[in-house]
N, C-alpha and C positions, 0 to 999 in steps of 0.2 A: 372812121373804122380802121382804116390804113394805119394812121400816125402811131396811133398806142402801142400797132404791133410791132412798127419800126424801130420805138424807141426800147419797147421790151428786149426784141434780136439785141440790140446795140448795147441794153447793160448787161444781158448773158453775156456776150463776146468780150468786153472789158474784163467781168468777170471771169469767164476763161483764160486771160491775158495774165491777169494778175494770180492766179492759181496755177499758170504755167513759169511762170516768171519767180515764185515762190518754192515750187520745186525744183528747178533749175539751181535756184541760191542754196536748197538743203542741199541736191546732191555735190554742191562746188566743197559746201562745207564738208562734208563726211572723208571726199575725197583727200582735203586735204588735213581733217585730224587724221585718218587713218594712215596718209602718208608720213607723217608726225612722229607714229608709235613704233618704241624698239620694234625690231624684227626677232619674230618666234626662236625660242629656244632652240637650236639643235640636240639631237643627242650625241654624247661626244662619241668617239670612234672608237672601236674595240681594241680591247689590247690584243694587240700582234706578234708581240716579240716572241718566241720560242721559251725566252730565259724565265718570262713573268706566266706562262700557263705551268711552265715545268714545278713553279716553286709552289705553287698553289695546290700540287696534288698533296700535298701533306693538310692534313683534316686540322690540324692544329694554326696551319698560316691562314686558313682560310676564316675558320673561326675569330681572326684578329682583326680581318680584313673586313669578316661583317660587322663587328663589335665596331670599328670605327666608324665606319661607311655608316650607321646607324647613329650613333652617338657623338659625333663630332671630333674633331683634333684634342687628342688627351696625351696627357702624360704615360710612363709605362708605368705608376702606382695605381694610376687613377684605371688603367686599362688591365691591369691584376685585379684590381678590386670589380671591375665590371664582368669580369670571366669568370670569377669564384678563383684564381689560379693566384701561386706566386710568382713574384716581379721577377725574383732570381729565371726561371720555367719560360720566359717571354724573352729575354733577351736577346736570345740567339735568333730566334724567327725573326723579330722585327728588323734586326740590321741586315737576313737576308730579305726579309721584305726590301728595305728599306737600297738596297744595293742593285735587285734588280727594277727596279724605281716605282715599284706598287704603292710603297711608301714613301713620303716628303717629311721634310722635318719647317715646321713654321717657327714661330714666334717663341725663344722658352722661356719658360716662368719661375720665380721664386716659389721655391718649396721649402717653407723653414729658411735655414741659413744657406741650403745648396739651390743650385741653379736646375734645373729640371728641363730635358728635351721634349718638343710636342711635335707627333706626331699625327698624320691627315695621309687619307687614301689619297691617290694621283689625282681623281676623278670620281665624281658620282652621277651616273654609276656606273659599279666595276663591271664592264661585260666583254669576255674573250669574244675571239673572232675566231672561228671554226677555220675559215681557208690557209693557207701556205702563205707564207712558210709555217704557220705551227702546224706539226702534225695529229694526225687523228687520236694515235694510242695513247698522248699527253693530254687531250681533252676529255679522252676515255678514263683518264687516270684523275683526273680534276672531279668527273664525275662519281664514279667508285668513292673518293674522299668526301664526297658530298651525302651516298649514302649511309655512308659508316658513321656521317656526323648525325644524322637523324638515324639510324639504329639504336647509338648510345644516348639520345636525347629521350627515343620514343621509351630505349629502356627503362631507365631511370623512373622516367615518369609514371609508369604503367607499376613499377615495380613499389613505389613508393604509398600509391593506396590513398593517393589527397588531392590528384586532380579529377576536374569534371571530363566524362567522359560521353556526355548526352548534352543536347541544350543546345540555346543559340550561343553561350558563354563554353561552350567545351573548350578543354585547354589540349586536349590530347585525340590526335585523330590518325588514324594510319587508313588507307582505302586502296583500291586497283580499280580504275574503272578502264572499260574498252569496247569501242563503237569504230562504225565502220563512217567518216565522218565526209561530208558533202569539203570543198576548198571555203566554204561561206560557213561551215560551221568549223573547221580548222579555225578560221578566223577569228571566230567567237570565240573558241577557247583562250586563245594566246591573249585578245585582249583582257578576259578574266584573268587569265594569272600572270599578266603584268599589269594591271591593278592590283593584287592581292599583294604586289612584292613593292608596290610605290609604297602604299600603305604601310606596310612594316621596314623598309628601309627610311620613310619621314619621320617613324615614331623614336624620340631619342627619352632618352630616360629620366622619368618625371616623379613626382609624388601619385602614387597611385597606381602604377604601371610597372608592370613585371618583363622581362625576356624573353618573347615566344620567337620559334625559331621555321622558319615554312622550307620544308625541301619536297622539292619533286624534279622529275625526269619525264619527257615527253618525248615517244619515241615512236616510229612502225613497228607494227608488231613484227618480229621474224616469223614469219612461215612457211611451210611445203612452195615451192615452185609447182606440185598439182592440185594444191589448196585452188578455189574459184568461190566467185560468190555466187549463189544458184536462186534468183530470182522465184521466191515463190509463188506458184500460180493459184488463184482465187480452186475452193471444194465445190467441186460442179453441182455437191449434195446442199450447201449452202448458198448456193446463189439464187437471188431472189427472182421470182419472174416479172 
């Protein structure tokens, strides 16, 4: 009666042995594929200089600066033709782009019989760094050029009577939303709209695809200093017994 039960203990425990001895081997292996693999991306570091927020408050460098940053190292025909603008009209931004070092120049290419310069933002992606040394009223000023690009875009569009304006394809949206919002739902926001700006900074221009252009500004509202938020308390005529 003893024996059978003996030897039953004795092939659980091997069993257990061998099942220990098995995950021991997966966790050696994971350890060390995962030791193995490049290390995560960083995001590269914001541009600091004074000289490269200053140049950027012009709505015109900026527009250049996403047209690349979106579509890759191009030419300045190639980058006239993406803008709707002429070549002549770009020259001057791109070399000060290209001076306070926003812009690189890579590899150039045969265009016809002439030799052609290409053009690539520094980095992707372009993102200023708000602290010192660049100062506030130049970031103020970066932003204002930001509005007046989407003014002239939303005008256009509105004015023209052929985009969609409804739907999950609308091409055209202007909106003001404003909540009093928790640090967890702060969070939520920012990761929405920087998903929505990966999204359209990965999209380069394809058969089938047009130029949508996303601006916004995310701010505290300015208010009264005796402005308060006043907790409202449950209607003593509504509460249930």
């Amino acid at each position: 009666m003893n024996a059978p039960r003996s030897d039953c203990v004795r092939v659980a425990s091997d069993g257990a042995t061998r099942d220990s001895a098995r995950a021991a081997a997966t966790i050696i292996e994971l350890l060390l594929y995962y030791s193995m693999m490049p290390p995560t991306r960083k995001q590269p570091e914001p541009l600091s200089q004074p000289a490269q927020v200053r140049a950027l408050a012009s709505p015109a460098r900026q527009e250049i600066c996403d047209t690349i940053e979106a579509a890759g190292p191009v030419t300045i025909a190639r980058l006239a033709e993406l803008m709707g603008r002429p070549a002549d009209a770009l020259y001057f931004h791109v070399r000060r782009l290209a001076k306070v070092g926003l812009l690189v120049e890579r590899e150039p290419v045969k265009e016809g019989r002439h030799t052609a310069a290409v053009f690539d933002v520094v980095r992707r992606p372009l993102r200023l760094s708000y602290a010192s040394p660049v100062k506030s009223k130049d970031i103020a000023r970066v932003a204002a050029g930001i509005v007046r690009l989407a003014s002239r875009d939303f005008g256009h569009a509105v004015a023209s009577g052929s985009e969609a304006v409804d739907g999950p394809r609308r091409s055209v949206w202007a909106a003001r939303s404003k909540g009093w919002l928790t640090p967890e739902e702060l969070e939520r926001v920012n990761a929405l709209l920087s998903e929505a700006a990966r999204v359209l900074r990965g999209a380069r221009p394809r058969p089938g695809a047009r130029a949508i252009a996303l601006s916004f500004v995310l701010a505290p509202e300015r208010v009264s200093p005796r402005a308060r938020v006043v907790t409202q308390k449950p209607n003593p005529e509504r509460t249930q017994p």
